[in-house]
N, C-alpha and C positions, 0 to 999 in steps of 0.2 A: 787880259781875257782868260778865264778858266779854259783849261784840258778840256775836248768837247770825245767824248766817245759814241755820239751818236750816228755817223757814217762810218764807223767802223766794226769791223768780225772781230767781235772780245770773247777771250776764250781763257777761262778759270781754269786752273790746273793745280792738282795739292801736288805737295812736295811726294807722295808715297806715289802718284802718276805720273812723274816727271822722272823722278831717281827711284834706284835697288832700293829701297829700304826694308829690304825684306828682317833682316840680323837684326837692324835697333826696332820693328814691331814684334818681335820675338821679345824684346828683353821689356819692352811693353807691357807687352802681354803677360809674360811670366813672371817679373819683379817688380810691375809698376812703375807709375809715371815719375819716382826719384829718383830710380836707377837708369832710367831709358832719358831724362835731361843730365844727368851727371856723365851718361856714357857721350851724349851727342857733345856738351861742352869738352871732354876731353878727348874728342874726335875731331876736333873742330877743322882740323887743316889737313884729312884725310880727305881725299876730292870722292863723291861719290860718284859710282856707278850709272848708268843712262838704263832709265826704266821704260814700263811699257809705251807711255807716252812721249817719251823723246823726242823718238825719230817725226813724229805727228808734227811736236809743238818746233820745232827746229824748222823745218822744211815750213812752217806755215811762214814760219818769222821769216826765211829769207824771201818771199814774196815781196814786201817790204825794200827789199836790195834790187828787187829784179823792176821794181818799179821807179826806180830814182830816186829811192827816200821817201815816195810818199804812202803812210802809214795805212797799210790797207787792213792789217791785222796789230791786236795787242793782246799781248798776253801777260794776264795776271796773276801772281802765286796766293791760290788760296787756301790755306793751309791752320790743323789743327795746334801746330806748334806754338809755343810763347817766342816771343820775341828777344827771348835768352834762350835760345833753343836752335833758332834758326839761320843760324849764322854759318852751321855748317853749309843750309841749303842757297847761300848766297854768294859764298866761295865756290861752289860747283857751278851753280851760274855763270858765273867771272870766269871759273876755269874753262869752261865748253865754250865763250865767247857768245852768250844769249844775252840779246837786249832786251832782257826782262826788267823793268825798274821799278814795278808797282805789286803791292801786294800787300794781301789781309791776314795776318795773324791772331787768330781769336784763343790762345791760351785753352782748348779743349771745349771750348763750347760749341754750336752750330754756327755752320758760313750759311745756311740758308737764308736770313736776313738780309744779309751782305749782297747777293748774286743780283736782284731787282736793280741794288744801287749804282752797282759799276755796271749795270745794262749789259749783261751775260746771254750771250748767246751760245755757249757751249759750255757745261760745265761735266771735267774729268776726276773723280775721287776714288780712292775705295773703300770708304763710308757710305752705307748704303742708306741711311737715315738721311745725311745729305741731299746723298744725290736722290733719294724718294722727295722730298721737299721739294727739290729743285723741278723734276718733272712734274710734280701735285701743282705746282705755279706755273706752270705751263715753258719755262727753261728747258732746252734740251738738254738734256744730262745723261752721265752712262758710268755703272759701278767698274770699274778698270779690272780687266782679271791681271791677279800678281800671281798667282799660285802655279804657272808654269809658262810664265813669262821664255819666250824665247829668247836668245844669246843675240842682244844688238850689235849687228853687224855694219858698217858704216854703208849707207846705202844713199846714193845719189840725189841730190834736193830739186834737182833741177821737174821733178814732177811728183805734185802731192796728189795717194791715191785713197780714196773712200767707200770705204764698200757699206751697205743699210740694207738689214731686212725689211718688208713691206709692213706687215699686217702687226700692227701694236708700235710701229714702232716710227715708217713716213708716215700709216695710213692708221686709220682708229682699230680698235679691236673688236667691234661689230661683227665683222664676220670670220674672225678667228674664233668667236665664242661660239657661232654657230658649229665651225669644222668641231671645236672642243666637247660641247652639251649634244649634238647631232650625228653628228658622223662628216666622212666626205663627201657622200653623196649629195646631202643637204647642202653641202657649204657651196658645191659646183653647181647644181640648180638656183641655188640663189643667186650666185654671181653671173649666171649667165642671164634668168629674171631681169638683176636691175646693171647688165651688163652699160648700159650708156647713162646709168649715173654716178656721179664720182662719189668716191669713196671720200668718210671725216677724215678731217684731218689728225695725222697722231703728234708725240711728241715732239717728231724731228721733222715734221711738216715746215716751221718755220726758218728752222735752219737750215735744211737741203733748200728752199727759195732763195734763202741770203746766197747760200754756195754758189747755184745757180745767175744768180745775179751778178754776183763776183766773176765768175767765171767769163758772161756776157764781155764786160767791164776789161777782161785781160784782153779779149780776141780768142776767134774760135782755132786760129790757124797756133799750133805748138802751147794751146793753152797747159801753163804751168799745173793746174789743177784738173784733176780726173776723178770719175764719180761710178758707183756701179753699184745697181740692185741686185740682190744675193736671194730670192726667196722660194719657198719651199711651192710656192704656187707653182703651177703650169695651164697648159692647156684643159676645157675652156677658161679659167680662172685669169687666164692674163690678160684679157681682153678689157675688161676693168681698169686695171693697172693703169696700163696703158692712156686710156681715155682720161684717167684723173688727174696723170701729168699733163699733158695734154690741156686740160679745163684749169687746172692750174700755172700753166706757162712755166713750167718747169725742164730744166735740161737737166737726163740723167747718161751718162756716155756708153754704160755697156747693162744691160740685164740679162739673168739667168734666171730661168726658171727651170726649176732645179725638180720639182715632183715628187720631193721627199729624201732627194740625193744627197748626201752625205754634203755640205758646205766647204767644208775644207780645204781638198783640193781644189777647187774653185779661186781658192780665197789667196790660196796662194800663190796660184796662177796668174792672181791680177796681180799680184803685188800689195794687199792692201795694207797700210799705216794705221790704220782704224778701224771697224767692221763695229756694228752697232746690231746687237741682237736683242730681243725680248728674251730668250728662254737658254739656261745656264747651261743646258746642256749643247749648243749650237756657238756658245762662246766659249768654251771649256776646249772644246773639239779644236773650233778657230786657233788659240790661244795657244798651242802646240808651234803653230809658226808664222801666225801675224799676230799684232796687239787686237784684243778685242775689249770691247764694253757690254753690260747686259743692260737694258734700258728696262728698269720697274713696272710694273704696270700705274697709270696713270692714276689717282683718287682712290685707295685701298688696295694698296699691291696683295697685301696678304691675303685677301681673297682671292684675286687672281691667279697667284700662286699653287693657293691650294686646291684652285677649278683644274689648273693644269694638272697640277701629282695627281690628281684624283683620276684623271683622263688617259694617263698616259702609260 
């Protein structure tokens, strides 16, 4: 009987979100793709370094241990390297002791094809053409920030934490367009308007239910996994929130509505392994001393993008 990954949280991760690889995408980037395979083949049995993702995909996999073996999470290396390339990122595996054993190598083309097939439910890059793809198909996906990655520190597996902004990113961007093209007075009268109708669903709508679910699945007493919404809403704006989880049978464990408050310390406060935002400058900030992701906008990020710079 085939491998079945369909009752399971599968979670794609590139080698540049898992390990440092900060020195061989320099040598990438500056001297091309003959010198950055000739560097990594003769680095081969150098153990890399533990990247933004690590501590994430580490602590998810021992879930897996804390269940008797049976396989609640898989995780797959989905990665731009050639398969003479990647061997260094296989020894690091083996070395950290991660029961990773599956993975996509596509020699520099796109993993977007890919993510449908092995039934991806999170996917972590920092390729952002990727991970646009991946969220345009309706994948949760999220661009990893590397560029001021903090100093992984060995940090206790026994509780995996997640922190998600709301508006673009659980919830649609309907009415962040409004705060963005109106103001926030508009955005606060509208949500108070259709305050008891639930908000669309955004790109990590499906993911945060699996998590939710999962979480059910452990037990609510010392559940291994913890969850917490980070967003710039407040008062009356959270009254909505509220109700959409709510309409969606969703458990989130801790929310802050923050009114425009700086995120960070927040963020650090929870603890979080992951933090998932829409807007570079809220993962930037994060990124300073938890791992973050900046999630695209969904169907023409580049628009979206420039609605924001133009707004802000």
């Amino acid at each position: 009987m085939a491998y079945d990954l369909d009752e399971k949280m599968v979670i794609g991760v590139s080698s540049r979100a898992l390990f440092d690889l900060t020195a061989e995408n320099e040598i990438f980037e500056r001297r091309g793709l003959e010198e950055y395979c000739r560097y990594q083949v003769e680095h081969e049995q150098e153990i890399l370094k533990p990247g933004p993702g690590f501590q994430l995909i580490r602590s998810l996999l021992k879930l897996n241990e804390r269940c008797g073996g049976k396989e609640l999470v898989e995780v797959i290396i989905m990665s731009r390297n050639s398969p003479d390339t990647s061997l260094r990122v296989f020894n690091a595996i083996s070395h950290y002791d991660l029961p990773i054993t599956r993975s996509v190598l596509v020699s520099g083309a796109s993993l977007a094809p890919y993510l449908a097939a092995f039934h991806t439910d999170l996917f972590l890059s920092a390729y952002e053409d990727d991970v646009q793809s991946a969220v345009d198909s309706g994948i949760a996906a999220g661009i990893i920030c590397t560029e001021r990655t903090p100093q992984v520190i060995p940090m206790p597996t026994s509780q995996i934490r997640i922190a998600f902004d709301g508006d673009a990113v659980i919830f649609g961007d309907q009415s962040e367009r409004i705060f963005q093209e109106r103001g926030l007075l508009a955005f606060e009268e509208n949500e108070k308007l259709h305050a008891k109708e639930p908000l669309d669903a955004g790109p990590f709508a499906r993911f945060l239910k699996k998590l939710s679910d999962l979480q059910r699945s452990l037990g609510t007493e010392n559940c291994p996994l913890r969850t917490a919404l980070v967003t710039s809403r407040s008062a009356p704006a959270h009254e909505r929130v509220i109700r959409t989880m709510r309409a969606w049978n969703v458990r989130v464990d801790e929310a802050f509505f923050l009114g425009g408050l700086n995120k960070h310390d927040v963020l650090k406060a929870f603890g979080a392994q992951i933090f998932f935002d829409d807007q570079s400058g809220h993962t930037l900030s994060a990124s300073r001393s938890v791992p973050a992701a900046r999630v695209p906008c969904r169907n023409g990020g580049d628009v979206c993008r420039l609605m924001k710079a133009a707004h802000s």
